[in-house]
C-alpha positions in Angstrom: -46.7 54.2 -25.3 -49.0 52.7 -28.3 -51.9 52.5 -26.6 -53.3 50.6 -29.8 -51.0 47.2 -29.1 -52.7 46.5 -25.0 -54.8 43.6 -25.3 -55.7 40.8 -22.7 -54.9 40.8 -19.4 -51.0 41.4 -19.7 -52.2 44.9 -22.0 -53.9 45.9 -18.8 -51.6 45.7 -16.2 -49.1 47.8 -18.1 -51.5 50.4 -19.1 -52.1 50.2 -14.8 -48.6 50.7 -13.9 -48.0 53.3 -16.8 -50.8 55.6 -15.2 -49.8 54.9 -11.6 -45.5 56.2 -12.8 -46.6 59.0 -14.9 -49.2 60.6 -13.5 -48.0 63.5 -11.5 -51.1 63.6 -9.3 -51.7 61.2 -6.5 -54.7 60.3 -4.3 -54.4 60.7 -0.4 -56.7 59.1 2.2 -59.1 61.9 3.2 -58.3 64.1 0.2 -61.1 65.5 -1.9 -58.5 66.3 -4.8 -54.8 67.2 -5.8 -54.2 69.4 -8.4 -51.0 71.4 -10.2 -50.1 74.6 -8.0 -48.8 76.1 -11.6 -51.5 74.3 -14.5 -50.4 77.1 -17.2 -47.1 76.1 -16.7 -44.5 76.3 -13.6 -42.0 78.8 -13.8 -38.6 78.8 -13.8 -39.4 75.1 -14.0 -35.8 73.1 -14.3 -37.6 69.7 -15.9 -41.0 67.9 -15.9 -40.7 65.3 -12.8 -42.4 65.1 -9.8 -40.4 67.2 -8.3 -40.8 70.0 -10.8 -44.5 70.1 -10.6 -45.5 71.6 -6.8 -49.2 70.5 -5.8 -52.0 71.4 -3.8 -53.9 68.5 -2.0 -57.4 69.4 -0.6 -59.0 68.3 2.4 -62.9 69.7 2.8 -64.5 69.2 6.6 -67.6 67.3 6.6 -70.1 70.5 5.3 -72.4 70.3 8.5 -69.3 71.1 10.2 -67.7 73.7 8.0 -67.1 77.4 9.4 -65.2 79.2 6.0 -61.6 79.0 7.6 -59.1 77.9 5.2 -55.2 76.7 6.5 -52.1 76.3 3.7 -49.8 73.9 5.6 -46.6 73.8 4.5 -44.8 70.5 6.0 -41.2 70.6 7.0 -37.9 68.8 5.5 -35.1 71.2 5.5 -36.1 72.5 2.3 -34.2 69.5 0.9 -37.6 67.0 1.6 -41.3 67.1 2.9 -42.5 65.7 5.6 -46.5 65.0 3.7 -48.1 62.6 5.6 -46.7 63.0 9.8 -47.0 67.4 8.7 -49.2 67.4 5.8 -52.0 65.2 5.6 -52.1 64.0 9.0 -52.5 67.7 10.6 -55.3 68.5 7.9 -57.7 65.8 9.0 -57.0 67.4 12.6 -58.0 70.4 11.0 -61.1 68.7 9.1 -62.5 67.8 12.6 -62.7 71.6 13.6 -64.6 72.4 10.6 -61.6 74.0 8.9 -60.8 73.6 5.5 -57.0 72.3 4.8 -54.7 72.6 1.7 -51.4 70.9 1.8 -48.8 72.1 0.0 -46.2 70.0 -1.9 -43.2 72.8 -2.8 -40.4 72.9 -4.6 -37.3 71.9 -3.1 -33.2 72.6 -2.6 -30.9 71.9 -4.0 -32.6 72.1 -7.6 -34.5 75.1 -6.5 -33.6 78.2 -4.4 -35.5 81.1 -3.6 -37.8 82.7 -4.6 -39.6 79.1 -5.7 -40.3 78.5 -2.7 -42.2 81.3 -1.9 -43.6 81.7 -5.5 -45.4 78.4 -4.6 -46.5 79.0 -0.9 -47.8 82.7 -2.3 -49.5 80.3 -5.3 -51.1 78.2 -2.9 -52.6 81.2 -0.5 -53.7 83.3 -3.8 -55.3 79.3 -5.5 -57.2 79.0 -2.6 -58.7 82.3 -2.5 -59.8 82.0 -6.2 -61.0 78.5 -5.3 -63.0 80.1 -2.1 -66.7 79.6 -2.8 -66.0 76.3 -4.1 -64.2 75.4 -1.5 -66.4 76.8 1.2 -63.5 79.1 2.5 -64.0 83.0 3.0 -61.2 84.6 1.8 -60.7 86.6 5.2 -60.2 83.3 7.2 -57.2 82.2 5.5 -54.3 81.6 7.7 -51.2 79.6 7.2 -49.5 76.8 8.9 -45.8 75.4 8.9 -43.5 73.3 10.5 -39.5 73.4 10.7 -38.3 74.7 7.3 -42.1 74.5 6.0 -42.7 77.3 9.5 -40.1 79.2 7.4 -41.9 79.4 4.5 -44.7 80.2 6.3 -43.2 83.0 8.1 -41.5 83.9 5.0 -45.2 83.8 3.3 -46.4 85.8 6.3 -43.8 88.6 5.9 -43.4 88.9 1.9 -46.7 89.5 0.2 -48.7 91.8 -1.5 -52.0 92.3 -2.7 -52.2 90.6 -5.8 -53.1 92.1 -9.3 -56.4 93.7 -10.1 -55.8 93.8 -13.7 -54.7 90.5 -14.2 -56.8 88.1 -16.4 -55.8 85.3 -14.1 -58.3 85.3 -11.1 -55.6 83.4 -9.3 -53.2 86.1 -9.8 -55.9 88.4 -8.8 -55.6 87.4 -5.4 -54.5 88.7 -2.6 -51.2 86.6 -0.9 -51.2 87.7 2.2 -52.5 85.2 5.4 -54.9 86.1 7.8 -52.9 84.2 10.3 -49.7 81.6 11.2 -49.2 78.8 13.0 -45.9 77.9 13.6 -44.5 74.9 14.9 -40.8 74.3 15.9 -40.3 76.8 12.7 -36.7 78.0 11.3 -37.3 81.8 10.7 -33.8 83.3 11.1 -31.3 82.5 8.1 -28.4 84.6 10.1 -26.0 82.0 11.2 -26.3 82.5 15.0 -29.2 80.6 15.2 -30.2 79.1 11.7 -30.7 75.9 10.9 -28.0 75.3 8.4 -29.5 72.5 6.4 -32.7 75.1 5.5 -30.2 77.6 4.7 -27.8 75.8 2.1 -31.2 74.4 0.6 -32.9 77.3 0.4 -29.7 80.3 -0.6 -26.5 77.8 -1.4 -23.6 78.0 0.2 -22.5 81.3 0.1 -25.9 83.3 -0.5 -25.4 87.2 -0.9 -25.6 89.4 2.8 -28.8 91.1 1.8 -30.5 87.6 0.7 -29.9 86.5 4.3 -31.1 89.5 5.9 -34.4 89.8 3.4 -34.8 86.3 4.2 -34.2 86.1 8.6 -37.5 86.7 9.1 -37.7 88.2 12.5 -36.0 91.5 10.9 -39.2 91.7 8.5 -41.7 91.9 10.9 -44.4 95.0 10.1 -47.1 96.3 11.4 -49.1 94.3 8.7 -47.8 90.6 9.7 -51.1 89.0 10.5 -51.3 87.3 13.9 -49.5 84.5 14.9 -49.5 81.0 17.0 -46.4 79.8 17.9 -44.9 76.5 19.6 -41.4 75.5 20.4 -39.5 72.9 22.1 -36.7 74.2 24.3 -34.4 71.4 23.9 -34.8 71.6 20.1 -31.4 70.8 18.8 -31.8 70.5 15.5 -33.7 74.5 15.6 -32.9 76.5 18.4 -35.9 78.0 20.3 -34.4 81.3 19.4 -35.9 81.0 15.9 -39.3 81.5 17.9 -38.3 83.7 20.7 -37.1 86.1 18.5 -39.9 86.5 16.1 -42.1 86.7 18.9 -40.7 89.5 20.2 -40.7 91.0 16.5 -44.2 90.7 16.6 -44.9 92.3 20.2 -42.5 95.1 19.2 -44.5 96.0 15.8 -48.3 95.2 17.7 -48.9 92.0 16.1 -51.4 90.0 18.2 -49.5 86.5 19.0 -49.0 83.6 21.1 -46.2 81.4 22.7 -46.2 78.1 24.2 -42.8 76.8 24.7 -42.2 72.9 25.8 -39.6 71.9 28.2 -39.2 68.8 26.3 -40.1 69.4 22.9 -37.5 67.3 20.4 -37.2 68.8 17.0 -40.1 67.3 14.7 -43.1 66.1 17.1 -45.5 66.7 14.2 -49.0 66.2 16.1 -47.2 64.3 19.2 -50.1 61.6 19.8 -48.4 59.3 21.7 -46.9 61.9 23.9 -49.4 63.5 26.6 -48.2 66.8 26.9 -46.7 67.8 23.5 -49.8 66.4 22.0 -51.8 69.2 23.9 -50.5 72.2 21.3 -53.4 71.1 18.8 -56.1 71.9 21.7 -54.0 75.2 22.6 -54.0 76.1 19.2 -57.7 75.1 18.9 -58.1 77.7 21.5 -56.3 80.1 20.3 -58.4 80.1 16.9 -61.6 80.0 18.6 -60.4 83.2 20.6 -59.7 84.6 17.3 -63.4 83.4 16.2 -61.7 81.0 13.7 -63.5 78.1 14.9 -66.8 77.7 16.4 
């Protein structure tokens, strides 16, 4: 665009919508800042859209109520969409009113982009905010995680595949460390094995006929350690769209290697209740998790 021939009123307006198509950076209500998950450059990147660029959004408590923990949330969408505003930014202004710091994550997405982006840009986002931390008012050993559906894969994916970042790198982002201090997972896929997958995630995520060790690496209730931080879990048992089974069995995974973790299961709990505020007892997993942190000394 020749920025020299706007003039008048007509000049401005275009100049208006030109910045509102092409920048890649939106505002959100609440939001202190978005910015690029990958600003040197995103790798692997297959163009320049929107959907090439992953983001982090930034939502900072009020500081009289801030107590230094820090949550990535990684909203659901089958790996084929996101879910940003009912498991994004709505959950982090829940998260605001505890006094926690939240950082929503926009990812990059199936069928365009298979693992390992995914994770490259959830382990991004944990080691960003961690570089980001005295800024941000987050200490960097109350950073946990939280994901719903296919984003509570990523999360558990995050939460089993990490490592300690780079000492020697120039980077102080790739300095970081990647691994969470803790999960929440809601209605989460974990398993990629096809007994109890959710086979949308999957195709997204590994194509249609993903190699037999991918899958396992991948079902993450098989790569549970004694180093997976501690976990929050919820689950519908009528969940259709994600069998329970994702949850049951990565709870026991956890029990069996030590991990501290908690399970509240829903009768009624249809795939994709988000925060549930219109429903009376769904809508209570935000206070259980509330309590769950402040067991953990998370929250004040």
């Amino acid at each position: 665009m020749d920025f020299k021939k706007i003039s008048g009123i007509a000049g401005w307006i275009m100049l208006l919508a030109f910045w509102v198509v092409a920048s890649p950076v939106t505002a959100q209500d609440g939001a202190d800042e978005t910015l690029m998950l990958w600003p040197g450059g995103v790798p692997n990147a297959e163009g320049e859209t929107d959907q090439d660029n992953p983001t982090l959004t930034v939502f900072l408590p009020e500081k009289s109520s801030a107590n230094g923990t820090g949550v990535v949330i990684f909203p659901g969408g089958g790996y084929a969409h996101l879910a940003m505003e009912k498991e994004g930014y709505k959950v982090a202004r829940w998260l605001n009113e505890q006094g926690v710091a939240a950082f929503v994550v926009k990812y990059r997405l199936g069928m365009r982009y298979h693992h390992p982006s995914p994770l490259n840009d959830a382990q991004q986002a944990i080691r960003t905010v961690r570089a980001h931390a005295d800024k941000w008012g987050v200490q960097k050993d109350k950073l946990g995680i939280l994901g719903f559906s296919a984003g509570g894969h990523l999360a558990s994916t995050a939460g089993t595949h990490f490592d300690m970042g780079d000492p020697r790198a120039a980077d102080s982002v790739e300095r970081q460390s990647s691994r969470p201090d803790f999960m929440v997972l809601v209605y989460p896929v974990v398993t990629m094995q096809m007994d109890y997958t959710h086979q949308g995630s999957r195709r997204h995520l590994l194509g249609n006929d993903p190699d037999r060790q991918l899958v396992e690496y991948l079902s993450n209730e098989k790569q549970v350690t004694g180093q997976t931080p501690p976990a929050f879990i919820i689950h519908g048992t009528n969940d259709t769209a994600v069998p329970v089974q994702n949850s049951l069995q990565f709870y026991e995974a956890l029990l069996e290697h030590e991990v501290p973790a908690e399970m509240h299961l829903f009768e009624d709990g249809p795939h994709g209740f988000g925060l549930a505020p219109d429903d009376p007892e769904l809508s209570t997993w935000t206070t259980l998790c509330e309590n769950w942190m402040r067991s953990r000394e998370l929250i004040d």
